[in-house]
Structure formats: structure tokens, C-alpha cells
C-alpha positions as CSV (number, residue, x, y, z in Angstrom):
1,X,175.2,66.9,133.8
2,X,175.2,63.1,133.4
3,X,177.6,61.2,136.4
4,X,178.2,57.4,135.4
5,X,178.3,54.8,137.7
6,X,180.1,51.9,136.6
7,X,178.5,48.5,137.7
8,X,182.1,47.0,139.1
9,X,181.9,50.0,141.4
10,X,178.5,48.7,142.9
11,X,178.4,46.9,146.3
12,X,178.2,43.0,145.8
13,X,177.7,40.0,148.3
14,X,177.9,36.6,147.2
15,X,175.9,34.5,150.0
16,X,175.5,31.4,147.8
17,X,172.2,31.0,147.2
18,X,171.8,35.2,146.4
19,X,174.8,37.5,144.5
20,X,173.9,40.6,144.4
21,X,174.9,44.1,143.7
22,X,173.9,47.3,145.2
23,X,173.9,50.2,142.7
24,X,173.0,52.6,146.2
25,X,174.1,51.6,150.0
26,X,172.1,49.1,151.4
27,X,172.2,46.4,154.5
28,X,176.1,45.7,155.1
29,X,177.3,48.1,152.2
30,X,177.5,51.3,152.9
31,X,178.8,54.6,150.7
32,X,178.1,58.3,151.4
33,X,177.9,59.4,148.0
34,X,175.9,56.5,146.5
35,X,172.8,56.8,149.3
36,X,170.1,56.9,146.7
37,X,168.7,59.9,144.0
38,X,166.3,61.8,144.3
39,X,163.3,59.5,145.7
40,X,164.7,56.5,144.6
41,X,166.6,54.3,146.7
42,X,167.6,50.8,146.0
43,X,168.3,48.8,142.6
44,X,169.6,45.6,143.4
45,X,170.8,43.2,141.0
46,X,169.8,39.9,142.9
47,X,170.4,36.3,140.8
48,X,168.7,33.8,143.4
49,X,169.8,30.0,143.2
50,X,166.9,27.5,142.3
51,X,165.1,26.4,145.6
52,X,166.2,29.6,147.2
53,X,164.6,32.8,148.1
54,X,163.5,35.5,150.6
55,X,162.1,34.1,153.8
56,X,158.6,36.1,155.0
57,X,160.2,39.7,156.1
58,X,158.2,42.8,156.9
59,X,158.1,46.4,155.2
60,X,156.9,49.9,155.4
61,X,156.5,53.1,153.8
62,X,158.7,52.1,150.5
63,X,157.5,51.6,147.3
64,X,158.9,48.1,145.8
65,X,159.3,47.3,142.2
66,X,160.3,43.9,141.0
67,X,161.2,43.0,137.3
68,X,162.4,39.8,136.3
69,X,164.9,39.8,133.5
70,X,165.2,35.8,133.2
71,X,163.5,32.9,134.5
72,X,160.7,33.5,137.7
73,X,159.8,34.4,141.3
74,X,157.4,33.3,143.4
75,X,155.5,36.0,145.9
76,X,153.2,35.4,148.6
77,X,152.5,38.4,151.1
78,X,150.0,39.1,153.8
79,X,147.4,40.8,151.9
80,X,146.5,37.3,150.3
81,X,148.7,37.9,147.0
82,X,150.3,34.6,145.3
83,X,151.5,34.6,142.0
84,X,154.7,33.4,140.4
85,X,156.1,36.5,138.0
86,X,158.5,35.9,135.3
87,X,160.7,37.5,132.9
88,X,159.1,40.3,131.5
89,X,156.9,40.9,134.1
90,X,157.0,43.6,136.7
91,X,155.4,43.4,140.5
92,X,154.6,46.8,142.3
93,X,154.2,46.8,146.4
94,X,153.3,49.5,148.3
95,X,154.2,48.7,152.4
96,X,153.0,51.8,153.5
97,X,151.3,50.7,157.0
98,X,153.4,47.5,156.8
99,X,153.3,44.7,155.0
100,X,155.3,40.9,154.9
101,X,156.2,38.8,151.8
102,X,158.3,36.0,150.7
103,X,160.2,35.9,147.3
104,X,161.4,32.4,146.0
105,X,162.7,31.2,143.4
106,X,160.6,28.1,142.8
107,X,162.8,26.0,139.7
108,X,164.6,23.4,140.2
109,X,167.6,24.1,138.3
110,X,167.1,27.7,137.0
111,X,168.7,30.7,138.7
112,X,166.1,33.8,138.6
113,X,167.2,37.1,138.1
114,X,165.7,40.2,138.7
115,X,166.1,43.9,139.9
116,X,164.6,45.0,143.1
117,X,163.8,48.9,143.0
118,X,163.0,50.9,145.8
119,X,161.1,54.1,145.9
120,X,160.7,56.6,148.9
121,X,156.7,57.3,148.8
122,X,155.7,60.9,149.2
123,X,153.3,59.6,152.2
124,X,153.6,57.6,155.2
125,X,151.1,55.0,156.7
126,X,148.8,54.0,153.5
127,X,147.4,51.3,152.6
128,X,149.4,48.5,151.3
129,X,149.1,47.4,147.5
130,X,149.8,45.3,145.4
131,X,150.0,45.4,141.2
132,X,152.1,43.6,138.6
133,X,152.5,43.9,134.7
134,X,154.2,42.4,132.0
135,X,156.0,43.6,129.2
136,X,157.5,40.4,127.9
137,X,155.7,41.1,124.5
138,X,156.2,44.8,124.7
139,X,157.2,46.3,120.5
140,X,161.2,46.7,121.0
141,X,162.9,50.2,120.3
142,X,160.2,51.9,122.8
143,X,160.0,53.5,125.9
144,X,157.1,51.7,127.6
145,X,155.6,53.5,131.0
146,X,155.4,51.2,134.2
147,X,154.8,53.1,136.9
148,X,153.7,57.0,137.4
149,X,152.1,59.3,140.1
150,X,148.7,58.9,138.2
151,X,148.7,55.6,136.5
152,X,148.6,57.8,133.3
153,X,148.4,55.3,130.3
154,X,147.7,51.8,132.1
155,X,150.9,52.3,134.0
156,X,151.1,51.1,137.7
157,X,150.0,54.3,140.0
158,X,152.3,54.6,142.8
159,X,152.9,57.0,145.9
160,X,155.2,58.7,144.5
161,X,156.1,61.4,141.3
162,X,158.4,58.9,139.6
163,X,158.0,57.4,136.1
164,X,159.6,54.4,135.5
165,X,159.8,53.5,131.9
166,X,161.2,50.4,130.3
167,X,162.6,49.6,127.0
168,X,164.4,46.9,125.1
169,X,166.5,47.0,122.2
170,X,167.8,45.2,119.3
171,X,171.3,46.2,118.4
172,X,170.9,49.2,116.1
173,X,167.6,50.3,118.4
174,X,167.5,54.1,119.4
175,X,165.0,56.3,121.5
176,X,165.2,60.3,121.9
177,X,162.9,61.8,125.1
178,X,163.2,64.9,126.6
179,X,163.6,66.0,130.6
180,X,160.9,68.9,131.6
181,X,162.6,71.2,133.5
182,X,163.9,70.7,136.5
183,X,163.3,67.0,136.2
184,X,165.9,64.4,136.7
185,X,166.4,61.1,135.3
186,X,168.5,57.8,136.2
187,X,169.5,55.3,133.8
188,X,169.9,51.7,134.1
189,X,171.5,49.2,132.0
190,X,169.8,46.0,133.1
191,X,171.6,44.2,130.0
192,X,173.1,44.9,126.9
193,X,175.2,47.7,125.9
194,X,173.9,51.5,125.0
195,X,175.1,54.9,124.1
196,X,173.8,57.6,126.2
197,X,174.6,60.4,124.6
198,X,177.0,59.6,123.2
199,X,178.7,57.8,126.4
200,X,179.2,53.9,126.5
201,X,177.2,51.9,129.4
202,X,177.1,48.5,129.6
203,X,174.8,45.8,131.8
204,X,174.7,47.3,135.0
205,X,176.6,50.5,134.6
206,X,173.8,53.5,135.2
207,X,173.8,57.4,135.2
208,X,172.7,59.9,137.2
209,X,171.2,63.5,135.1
210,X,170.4,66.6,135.9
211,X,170.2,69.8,134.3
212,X,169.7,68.2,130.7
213,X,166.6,68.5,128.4
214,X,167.5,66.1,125.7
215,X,168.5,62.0,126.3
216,X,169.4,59.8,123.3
217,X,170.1,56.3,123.6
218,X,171.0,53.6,121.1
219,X,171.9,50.4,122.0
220,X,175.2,48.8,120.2
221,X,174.1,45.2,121.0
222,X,170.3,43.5,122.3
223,X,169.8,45.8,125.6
224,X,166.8,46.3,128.6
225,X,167.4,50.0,129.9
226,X,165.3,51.2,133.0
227,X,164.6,55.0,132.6
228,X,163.6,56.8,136.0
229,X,161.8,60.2,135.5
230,X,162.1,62.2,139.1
231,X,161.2,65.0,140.6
């Protein structure tokens, strides 16, 4: 079963110096049937003026993936982390016993935007953590693994049985992968335009699946698909 969500049916806030959309319900949106999936939560679509950010906020017991699909963030938190990310890259934070961190965008005149991903860990109160990656040079017309329970294959080892795999496509590009059973699988279309089988998504439209083994994407124009793996 594969249920599309369209992206012009997300929540969206313009405040000026952030638009955003909200794939799930989050801060003043809010809709029953779009909560989350499975143990993920959150994917917002966040394009942050230059000089503009995230002022120092606290956070616990969620798992918090940032990937930056053009131009770059800077993060500073209270476990001593500074770095400035950009496109390409992916940061990983684990709150767990609480954590705070800033997120600005640090140009002058270039808007940055990313997707913010939340997880649900499978524990409460650990240790917070930080880890970042980047696939800016990562072969096209792959699935590439950024985050898993294990940190199987170099990926980012979070508190939580979610696989997170990236891939981006040049126009003609295809993947197959398979779903072990009784897995589930989301699908984001952070740009671009792809076929899922057989079913048209375009930048920000994503899909929910369960109860398939077989998922075949090929992307019709120069995509970036996020492909979660759940339990």
C-alpha cells in the first residue's frame, strides 16, 4: 500500500526570515492524520533568510537530522559543537537528557535550505550526541546509508531502528530495493521529480508504504530522494 502526500497539502508558515513546510503536525499546524509514521516525526522544509536563524532552544529525547540541500548552517550547542554544514552534508543530534543549540544561517546574501528530520528514539534520557556527514560527492544513481540502529557501513548510529538512506539522481537515474517484511518505508522528494512505482512525485511530495516488498524509483529530471527504512 503506498499513500501519497502531496507537498501543497503540507503545513506552511511564512515568518520572513523562515518559510517552511510541515510534511507532519508541528508547533501551530496541526492534523490528526498527518501526526508522524511510524517513529518518525518531523520533516520540515525550512529556507532561512541570510543573517537569520534559530536562536539557542533546548531539546530532549528526539533524534535530529539536518541535511542541507543548498548553501549552509551554522550550529553551535552545549556540548561544545561548532561547525558550519553545507549542502551535501548531513548533522545527527541526539537530545536525549537535553540538550540546546542554535542554527543560523551565517551568508550574507544566500538563503540556506535544508530539511529538519525528527526521529522518536527507542530510549529516554541518554546521552546527548553529536555526528555529521557529507555526501556532497556521493556516485549519483545510489542509495547511500546515513543513519541506522548499528552504524552498519560508516552510517551515523542512532537511537533508533530507522535507516535513512539518501540518493541523487540524474534524469534517467533508477534504483530498485526491497522492504523485509513487515518493514515500512517513507519517501521523500527533497527535489526533482521521480516515479515511484510507477506513481509521479515531485519536490516535496512524499509517500507513506506498507505491506510492499519491492520499491522502484527513477527519477524523470535531476532529483535528491530521502528513503526512510522503519520498523
Amino acid at each position: 500500500m503506498i499513500k501519497i502526500r502531496k507537498a501543497n497539502e503540507r503545513g506552511h508558515a511564512d515568518h520572513g526570515w523562515l518559510n517552511t513546510y510541515h510534511t507532519f503536525s508541528f508547533a501551530d499546524y496541526y492534523d490528526p492524520q498527518w501526526m508522524g509514521f511510524r517513529s518518525l516525526r518531523v520533516i520540515n522544509d525550512d529556507q532561512v533568510a541570510p543573517g537569520m536563524g534559530f536562536g539557542t532552544h533546548p531539546h530532549r529525547d528526539m533524534e535530529i537530522i539536518t541535511y542541507i540541500l543548498s548553501g549552509a548552517l551554522e550550529h553551535k550547542d552545549s556540548m561544545g559543537n561548532g561547525r558550519v554544514i553545507r549542502a551535501g552534508e548531513v548533522q545527527y543530534m541526539a537530545a536525549g537528557a537535553g540538550v540546546k543549540h542554535s542554527e543560523f544561517n551565517p551568508s550574507k546574501d544566500e538563503a540556506v535550505h535544508l530539511l529538519q528530520v525528527w526521529i522518536q528514539p527507542d530510549s529516554k534520557g541518554v546521552t546527548p550526541r553529536y555526528a555529521e556527514k557529507s555526501f556532497a560527492d556521493a556516485p549519483t544513481g545510489n542509495l547511500h546509508l546515513v543513519t541506522s540502529k548499528t552504524g552498519r557501513d560508516g552510517s551515523i548510529a542512532i537511537h533508533q531502528d530507522a535507516d535513512l538512506w539518501l540518493a541523487n539522481f540524474d534524469a534517467g537515474n533508477g534504483i530498485r530495493t526491497t522492504l523485509a517484511p513487515g518493514r515500512h518505508a517513507w519517501v521523500h522528494v527533497a527535489e526533482g521529480e521521480v516515479l515511484l512505482n510507477g506513481q509521479k512525485l515531485s519536490g516535496g511530495d512524499a509517500a507513506a508504504i506498507s505491506e510492499e516488498i519491492s520499491l522502484e524509483l527513477n527519477a524523470t529530471k535531476p532529483s535528491q530522494v530521502l528513503l526512510f527504512d522503519l520498523n
